[in-house]
C-alpha positions in Angstrom: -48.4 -50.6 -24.4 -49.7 -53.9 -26.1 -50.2 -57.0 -24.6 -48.8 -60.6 -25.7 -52.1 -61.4 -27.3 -51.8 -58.2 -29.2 -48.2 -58.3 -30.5 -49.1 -62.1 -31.6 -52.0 -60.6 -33.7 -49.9 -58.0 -35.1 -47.5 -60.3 -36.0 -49.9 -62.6 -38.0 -51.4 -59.7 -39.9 -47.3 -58.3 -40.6 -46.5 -61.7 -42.1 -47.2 -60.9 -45.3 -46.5 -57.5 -45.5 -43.5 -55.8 -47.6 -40.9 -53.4 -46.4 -42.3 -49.9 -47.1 -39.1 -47.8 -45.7 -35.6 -49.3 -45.9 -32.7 -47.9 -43.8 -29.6 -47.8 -45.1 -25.9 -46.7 -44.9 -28.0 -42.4 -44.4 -29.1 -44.2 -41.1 -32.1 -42.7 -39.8 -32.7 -38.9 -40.9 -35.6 -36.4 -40.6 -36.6 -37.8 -44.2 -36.6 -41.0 -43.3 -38.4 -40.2 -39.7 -41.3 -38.3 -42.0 -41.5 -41.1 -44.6 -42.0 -44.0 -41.9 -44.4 -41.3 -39.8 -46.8 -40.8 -43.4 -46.7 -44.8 -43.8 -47.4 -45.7 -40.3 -50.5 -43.1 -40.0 -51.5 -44.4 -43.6 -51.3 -48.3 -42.7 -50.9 -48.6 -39.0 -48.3 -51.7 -39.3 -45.7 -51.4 -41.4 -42.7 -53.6 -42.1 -38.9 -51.5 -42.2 -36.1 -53.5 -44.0 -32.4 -52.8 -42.2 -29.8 -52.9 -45.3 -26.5 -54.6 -44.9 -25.3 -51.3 -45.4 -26.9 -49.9 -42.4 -24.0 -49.9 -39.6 -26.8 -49.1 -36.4 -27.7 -52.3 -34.6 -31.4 -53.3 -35.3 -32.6 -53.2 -31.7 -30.8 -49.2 -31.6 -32.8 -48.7 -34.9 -36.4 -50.0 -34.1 -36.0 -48.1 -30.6 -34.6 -44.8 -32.8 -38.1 -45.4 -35.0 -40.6 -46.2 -32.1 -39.2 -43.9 -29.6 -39.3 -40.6 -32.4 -43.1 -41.8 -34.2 -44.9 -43.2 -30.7 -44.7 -46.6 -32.3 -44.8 -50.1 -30.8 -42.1 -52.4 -31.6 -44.4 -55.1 -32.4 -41.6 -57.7 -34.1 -37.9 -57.8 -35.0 -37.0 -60.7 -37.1 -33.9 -61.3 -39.2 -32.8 -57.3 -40.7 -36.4 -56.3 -40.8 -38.8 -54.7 -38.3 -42.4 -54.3 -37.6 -43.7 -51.2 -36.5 -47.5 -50.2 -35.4 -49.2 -46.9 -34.4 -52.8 -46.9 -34.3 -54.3 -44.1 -36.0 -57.5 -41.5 -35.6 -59.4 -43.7 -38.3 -57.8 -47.5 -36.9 -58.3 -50.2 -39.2 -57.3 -52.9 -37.3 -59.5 -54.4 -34.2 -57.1 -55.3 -31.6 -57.8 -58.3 -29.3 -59.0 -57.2 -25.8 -56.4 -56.6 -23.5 -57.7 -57.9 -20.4 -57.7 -61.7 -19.3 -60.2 -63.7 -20.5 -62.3 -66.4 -17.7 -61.5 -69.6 -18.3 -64.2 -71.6 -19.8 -62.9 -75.2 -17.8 -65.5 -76.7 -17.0 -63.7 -80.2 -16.1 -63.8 -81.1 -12.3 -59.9 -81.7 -10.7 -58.8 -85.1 -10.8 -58.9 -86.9 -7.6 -56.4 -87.0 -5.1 -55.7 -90.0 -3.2 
């Protein structure tokens, strides 16, 4: 499961990125389920494009993708998904999970 910090950092790195599987009016099917499976173990994050076309909701669809691949719905924005699985050989550094200590070093104000 990935934290705030993480889907934020996933998000930043997905901006960028281009659809590599689009869904359309075939819905999903075991071709499309291997084709999005060989792109997310290829490049971890990938970007899916819904068509108009495509008559499944996109939350039913992202869940559909990530629940079938053991992928995190990182982002859904517009027609168009982001997907990440991290893979045997991971190219992308994840931020650390855990809370970080704060670093305040300012004394309280004074109460009165």
């Amino acid at each position: 499961m990935l934290t705030g910090k993480q889907k934020r950092y996933l998000r930043s790195l997905g901006h960028d990125l281009k659809p590599v599987v689009t869904i359309g009016k075939s819905e999903i099917t075991g071709t499309l389920l291997r084709e999005t499976d060989a792109a997310l173990s290829h490049h971890e994050l990938i970007k899916v494009k819904l068509l108009e076309s495509c008559l499944l909701e996109r939350q039913e669809a992202a869940e559909q993708l990530a629940g079938n691949l053991n992928a995190e719905i990182t982002q859904i924005l517009g027609r168009t998904l982001l997907l990440y699985r991290k893979s045997p050989e991971s190219r992308i550094n994840l931020p650390e999970s855990g809370k970080q200590p704060s670093t305040r070093t300012e004394s309280p104000a004074p109460t009165r």
